[in-house]
C-alpha positions as a Python dict, from the first residue, in 0.01 Angstrom:
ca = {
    (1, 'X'): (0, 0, 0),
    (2, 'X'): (385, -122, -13),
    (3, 'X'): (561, -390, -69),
    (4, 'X'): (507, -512, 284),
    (5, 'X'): (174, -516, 295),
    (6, 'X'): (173, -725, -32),
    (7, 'X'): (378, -979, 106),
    (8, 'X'): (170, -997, 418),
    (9, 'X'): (-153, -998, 203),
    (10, 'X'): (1, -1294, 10),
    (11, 'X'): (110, -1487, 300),
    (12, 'X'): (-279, -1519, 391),
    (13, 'X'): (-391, -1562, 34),
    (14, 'X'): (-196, -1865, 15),
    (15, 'X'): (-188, -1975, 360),
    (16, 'X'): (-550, -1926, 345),
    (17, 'X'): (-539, -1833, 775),
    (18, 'X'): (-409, -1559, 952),
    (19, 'X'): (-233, -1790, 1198),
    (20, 'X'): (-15, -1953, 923),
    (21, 'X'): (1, -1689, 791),
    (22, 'X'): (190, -1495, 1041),
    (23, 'X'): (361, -1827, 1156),
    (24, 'X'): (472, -1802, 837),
    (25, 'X'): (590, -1451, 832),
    (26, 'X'): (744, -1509, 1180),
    (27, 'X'): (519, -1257, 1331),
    (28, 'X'): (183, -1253, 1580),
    (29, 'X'): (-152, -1252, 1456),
    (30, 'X'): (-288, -936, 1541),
    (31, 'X'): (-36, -693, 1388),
    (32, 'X'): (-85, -900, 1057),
    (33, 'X'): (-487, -882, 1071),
    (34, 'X'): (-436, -448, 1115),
    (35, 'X'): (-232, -447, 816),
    (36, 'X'): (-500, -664, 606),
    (37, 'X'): (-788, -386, 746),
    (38, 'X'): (-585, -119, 636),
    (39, 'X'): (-534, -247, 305),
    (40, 'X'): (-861, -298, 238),
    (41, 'X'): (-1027, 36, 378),
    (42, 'X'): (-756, 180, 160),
    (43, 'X'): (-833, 13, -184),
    (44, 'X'): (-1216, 18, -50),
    (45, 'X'): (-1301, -342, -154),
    (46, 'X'): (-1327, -668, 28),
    (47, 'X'): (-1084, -940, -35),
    (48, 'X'): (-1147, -1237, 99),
    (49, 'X'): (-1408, -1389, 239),
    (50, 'X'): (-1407, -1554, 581),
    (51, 'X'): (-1539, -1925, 658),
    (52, 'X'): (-1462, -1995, 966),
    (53, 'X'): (-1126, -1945, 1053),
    (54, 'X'): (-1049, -2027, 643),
    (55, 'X'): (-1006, -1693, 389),
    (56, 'X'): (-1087, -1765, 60),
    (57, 'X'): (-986, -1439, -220),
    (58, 'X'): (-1285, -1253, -361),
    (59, 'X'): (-1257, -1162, -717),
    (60, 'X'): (-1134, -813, -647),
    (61, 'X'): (-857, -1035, -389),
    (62, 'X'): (-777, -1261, -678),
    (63, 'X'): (-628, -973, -880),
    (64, 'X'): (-479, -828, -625),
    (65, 'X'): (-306, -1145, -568),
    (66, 'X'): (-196, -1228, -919),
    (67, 'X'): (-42, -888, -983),
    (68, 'X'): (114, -838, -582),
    (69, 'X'): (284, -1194, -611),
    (70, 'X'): (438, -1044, -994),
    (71, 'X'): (550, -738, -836),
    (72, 'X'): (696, -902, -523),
    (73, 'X'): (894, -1140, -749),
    (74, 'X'): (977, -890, -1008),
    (75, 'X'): (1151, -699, -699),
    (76, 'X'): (1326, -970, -583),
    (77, 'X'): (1495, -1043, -918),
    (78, 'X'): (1559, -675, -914),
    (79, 'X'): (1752, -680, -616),
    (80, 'X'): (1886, -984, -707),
    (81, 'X'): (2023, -850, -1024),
    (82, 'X'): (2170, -521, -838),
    (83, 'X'): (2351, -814, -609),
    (84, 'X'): (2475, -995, -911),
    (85, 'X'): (2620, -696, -1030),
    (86, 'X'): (2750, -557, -745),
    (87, 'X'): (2958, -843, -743),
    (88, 'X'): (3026, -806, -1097),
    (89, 'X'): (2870, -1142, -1226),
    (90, 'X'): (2625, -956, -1448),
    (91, 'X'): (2637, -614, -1641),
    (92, 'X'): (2865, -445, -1941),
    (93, 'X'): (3192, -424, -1910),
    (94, 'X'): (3277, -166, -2215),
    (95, 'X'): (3690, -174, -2279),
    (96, 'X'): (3958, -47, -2564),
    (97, 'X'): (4229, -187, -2704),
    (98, 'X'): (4516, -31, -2847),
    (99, 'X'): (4576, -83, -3250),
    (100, 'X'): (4940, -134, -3173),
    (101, 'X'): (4721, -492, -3028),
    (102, 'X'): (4770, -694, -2674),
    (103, 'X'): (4922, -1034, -2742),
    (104, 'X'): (4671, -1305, -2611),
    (105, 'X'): (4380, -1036, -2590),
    (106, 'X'): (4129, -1248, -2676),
    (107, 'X'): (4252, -1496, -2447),
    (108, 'X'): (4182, -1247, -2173),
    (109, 'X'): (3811, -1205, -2257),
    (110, 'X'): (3788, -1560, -2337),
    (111, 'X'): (3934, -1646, -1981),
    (112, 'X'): (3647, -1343, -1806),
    (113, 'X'): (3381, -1480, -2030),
    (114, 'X'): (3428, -1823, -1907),
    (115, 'X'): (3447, -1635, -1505),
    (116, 'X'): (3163, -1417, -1589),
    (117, 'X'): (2958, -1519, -1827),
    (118, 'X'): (2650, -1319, -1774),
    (119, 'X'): (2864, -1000, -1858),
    (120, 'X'): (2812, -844, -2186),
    (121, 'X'): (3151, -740, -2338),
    (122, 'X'): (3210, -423, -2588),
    (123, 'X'): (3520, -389, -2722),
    (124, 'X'): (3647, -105, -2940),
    (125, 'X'): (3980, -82, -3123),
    (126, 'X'): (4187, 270, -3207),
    (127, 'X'): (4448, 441, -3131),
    (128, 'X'): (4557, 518, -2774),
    (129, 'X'): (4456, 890, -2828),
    (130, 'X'): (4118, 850, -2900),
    (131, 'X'): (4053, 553, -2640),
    (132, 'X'): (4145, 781, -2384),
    (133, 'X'): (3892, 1036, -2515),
    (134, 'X'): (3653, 775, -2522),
    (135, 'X'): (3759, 672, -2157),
    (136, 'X'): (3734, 1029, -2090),
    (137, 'X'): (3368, 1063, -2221),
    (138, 'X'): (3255, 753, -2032),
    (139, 'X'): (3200, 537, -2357),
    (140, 'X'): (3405, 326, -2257),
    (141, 'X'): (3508, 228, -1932),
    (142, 'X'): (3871, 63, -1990),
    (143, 'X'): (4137, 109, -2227),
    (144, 'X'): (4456, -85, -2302),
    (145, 'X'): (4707, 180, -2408),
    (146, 'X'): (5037, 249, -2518),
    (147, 'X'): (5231, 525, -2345),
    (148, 'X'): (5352, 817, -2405),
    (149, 'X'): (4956, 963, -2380),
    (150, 'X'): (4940, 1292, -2286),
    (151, 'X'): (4585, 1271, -2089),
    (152, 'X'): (4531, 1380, -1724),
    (153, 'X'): (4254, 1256, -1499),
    (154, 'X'): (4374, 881, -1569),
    (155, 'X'): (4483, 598, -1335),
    (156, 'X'): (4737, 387, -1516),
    (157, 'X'): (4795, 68, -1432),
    (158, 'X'): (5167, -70, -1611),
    (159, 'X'): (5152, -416, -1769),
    (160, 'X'): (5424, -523, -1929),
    (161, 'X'): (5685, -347, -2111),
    (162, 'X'): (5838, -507, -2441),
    (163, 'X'): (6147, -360, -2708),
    (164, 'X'): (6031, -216, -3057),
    (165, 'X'): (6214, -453, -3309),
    (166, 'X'): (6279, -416, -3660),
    (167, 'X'): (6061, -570, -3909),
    (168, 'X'): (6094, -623, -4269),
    (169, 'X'): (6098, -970, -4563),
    (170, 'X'): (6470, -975, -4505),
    (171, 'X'): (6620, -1160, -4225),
    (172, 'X'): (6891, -1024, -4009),
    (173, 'X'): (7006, -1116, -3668),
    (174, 'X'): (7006, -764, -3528),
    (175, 'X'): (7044, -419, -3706),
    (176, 'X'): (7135, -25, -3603),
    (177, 'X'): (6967, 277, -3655),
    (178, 'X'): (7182, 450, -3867),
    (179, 'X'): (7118, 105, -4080),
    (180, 'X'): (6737, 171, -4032),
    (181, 'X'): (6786, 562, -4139),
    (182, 'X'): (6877, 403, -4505),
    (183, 'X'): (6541, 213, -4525),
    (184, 'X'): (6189, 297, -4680),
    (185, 'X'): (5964, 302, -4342),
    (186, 'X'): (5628, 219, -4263),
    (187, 'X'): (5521, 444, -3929),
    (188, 'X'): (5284, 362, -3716),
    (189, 'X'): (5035, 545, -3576),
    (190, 'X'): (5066, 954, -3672),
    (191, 'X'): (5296, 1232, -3610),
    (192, 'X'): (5270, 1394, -3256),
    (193, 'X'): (5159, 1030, -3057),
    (194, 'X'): (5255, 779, -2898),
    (195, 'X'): (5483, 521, -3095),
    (196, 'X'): (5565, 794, -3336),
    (197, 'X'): (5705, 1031, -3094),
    (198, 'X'): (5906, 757, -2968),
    (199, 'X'): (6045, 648, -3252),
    (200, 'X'): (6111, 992, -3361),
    (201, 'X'): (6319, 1076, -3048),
    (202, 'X'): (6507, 753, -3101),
    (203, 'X'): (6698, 884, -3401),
    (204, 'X'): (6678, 1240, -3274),
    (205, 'X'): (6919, 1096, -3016),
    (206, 'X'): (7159, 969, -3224),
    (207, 'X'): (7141, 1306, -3465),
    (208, 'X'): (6953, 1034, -3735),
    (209, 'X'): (6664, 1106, -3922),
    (210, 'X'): (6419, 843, -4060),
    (211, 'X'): (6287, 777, -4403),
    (212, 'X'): (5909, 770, -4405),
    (213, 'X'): (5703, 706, -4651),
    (214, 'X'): (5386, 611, -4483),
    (215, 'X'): (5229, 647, -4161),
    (216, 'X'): (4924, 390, -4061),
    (217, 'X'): (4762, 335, -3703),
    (218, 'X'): (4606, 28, -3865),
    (219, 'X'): (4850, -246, -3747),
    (220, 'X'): (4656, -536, -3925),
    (221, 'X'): (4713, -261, -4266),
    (222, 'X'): (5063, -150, -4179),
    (223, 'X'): (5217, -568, -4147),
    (224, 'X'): (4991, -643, -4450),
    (225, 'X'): (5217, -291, -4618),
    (226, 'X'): (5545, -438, -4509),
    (227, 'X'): (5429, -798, -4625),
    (228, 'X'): (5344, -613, -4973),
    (229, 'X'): (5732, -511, -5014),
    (230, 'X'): (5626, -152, -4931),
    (231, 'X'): (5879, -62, -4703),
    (232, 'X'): (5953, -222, -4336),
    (233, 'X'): (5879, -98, -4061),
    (234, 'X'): (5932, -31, -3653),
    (235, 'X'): (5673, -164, -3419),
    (236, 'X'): (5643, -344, -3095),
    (237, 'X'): (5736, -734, -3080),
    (238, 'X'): (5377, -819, -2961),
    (239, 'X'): (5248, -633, -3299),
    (240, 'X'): (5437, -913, -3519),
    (241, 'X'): (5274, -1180, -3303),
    (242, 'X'): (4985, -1133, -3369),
    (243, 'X'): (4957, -1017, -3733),
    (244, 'X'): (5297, -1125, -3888),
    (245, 'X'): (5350, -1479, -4060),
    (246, 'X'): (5646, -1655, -4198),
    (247, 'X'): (5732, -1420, -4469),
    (248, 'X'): (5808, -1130, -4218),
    (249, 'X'): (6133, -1113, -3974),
    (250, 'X'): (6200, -922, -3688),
    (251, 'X'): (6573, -793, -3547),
    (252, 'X'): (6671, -644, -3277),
    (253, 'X'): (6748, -270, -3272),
    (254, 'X'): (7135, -274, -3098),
    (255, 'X'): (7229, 104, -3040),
    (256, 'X'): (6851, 192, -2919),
    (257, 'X'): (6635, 213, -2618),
    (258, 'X'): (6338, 172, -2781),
    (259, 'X'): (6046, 21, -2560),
    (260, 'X'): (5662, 56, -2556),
    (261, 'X'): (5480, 42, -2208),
    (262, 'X'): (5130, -129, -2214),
    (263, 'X'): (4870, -65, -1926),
    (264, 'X'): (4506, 4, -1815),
    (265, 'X'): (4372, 343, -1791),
    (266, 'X'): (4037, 422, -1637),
    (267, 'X'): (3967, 757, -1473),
    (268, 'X'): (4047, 897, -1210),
    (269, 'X'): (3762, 999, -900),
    (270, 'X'): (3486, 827, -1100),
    (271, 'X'): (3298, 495, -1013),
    (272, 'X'): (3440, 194, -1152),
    (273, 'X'): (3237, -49, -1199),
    (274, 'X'): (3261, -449, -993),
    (275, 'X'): (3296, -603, -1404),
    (276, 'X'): (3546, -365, -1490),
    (277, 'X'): (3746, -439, -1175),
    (278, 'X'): (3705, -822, -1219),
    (279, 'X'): (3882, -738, -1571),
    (280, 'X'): (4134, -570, -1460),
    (281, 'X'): (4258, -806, -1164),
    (282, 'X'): (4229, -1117, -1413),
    (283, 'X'): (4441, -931, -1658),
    (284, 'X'): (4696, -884, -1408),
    (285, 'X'): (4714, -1203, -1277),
    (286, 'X'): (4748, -1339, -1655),
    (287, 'X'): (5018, -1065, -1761),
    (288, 'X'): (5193, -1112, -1433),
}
């Protein structure tokens, strides 16, 4: 018994004739009356019973055809389903964000939701480090990172890139390092990654060395710090977008190179799924 011969034997059930019945099926008659003898001899019971040219179902029939017409459909949703997600309309699109934070993220997933709503979102936020060992563990799927990240095995797809600025309660139209060196600093993320090591070059350059007295990789903590009279600190512009407010300022640094390059990583050689690859080509087209 297959799923064949359980659409054929519910063709006749309904059709209640083996000629409409294979009309129906777009097949002759006597190919579709051998596969309704072989499904009985093989479950050993009679199901219908013949009036005529009319088939009513037995009892035994009538079971048969209440539990073959839920399997057949239950298949067809399944393959339906597989479809839909093949072309990414359904399924789980897992994806990381950086704490150094994406301007307009959640515009992004509002903008798939609204695309592809049927897909379940998971979103997890750390640092860049530990996203790609997450990416790299498959428990996630996507990450939005922050370069330098010293991981192999990754496709990285560039973004945007944006200057680090200055950010502290005073305002000042632009400001130099050596000006910065003199200044209680908040650091984000920790020694030996990403923004830190670029930082840390920047006044390596210039022979400077910075004050620190705190590190966070919290960027909602660290602004909230610098807001708190703490110290001030060196992030990203998008960073003060999103968390900062009118008590904060920002200045450009003048005498530094100081940029942070956001992209996509997923791996490389691995499946990636039709959801994740929606993502990815909507982010682009909104970032472009």
């Amino acid at each position: 018994m297959d799923i064949k011969q359980l659409r054929y034997f519910i063709a006749i059930a309904e059709e209640k004739n083996i000629t409409a019945a294979a009309n129906r099926l777009h097949m002759s008659q006597p190919p579709l009356s051998m596969q309704l003898k072989q499904l009985e001899e093989e479950l050993k019971v009679k199901l219908f019973e013949r009036n005529g040219k009319r088939m009513e179902l037995t009892d035994k029939g009538d079971i048969l055809y209440q539990r073959a017409l839920h399997l057949v459909n239950s298949v067809e949703e399944i393959k339906n389903e597989i479809q839909e997600t093949e072309e990414g309309t359904k399924g789980v699109l897992a994806v990381g964000i950086n704490t150094l934070s994406v301007s307009g993220f959640s515009d992004l997933l509002r903008a798939f939701h609204k695309k592809y709503p049927l897909v379940t979102l998971k979103v997890v936020q750390n640092d860049s480090y530990y996203l790609g060992e997450m990416v790299n563990s498959r428990a996630i799927e996507l990450a939005f990172v922050r370069l330098p990240l010293e991981h192999r095995g990754f496709i990285y797809e560039h973004l945007i890139s944006e200057p680090f600025v200055f950010v502290s309660k005073k305002k000042k139209d632009m400001i130099l390092l050596e000006e910065i060196s003199q200044i209680p600093l908040i650091i984000p993320s920790t020694e030996g990654l990403g923004s830190y090591n670029i930082i840390h070059e920047a006044f390596s350059k210039r022979k400077l060395q910075f004050s620190s007295i705190a590190e966070c990789s919290d960027m909602h903590v660290l602004i909230e710090l610098v807001k708190g009279g703490l110290g001030a600190t060196i992030v990203p512009k998008s960073v003060l977008d999103v968390y900062g407010d009118g008590t904060l300022y920002s200045a450009p640094i003048k005498d530094a190179d100081l940029y942070s390059s956001l992209g996509i990583i997923w791996l490389e050689h691995h499946y990636l799924s039709t959801p994740a690859k929606n993502f990815i080509e909507l982010v682009k087209e909104k970032l472009s």
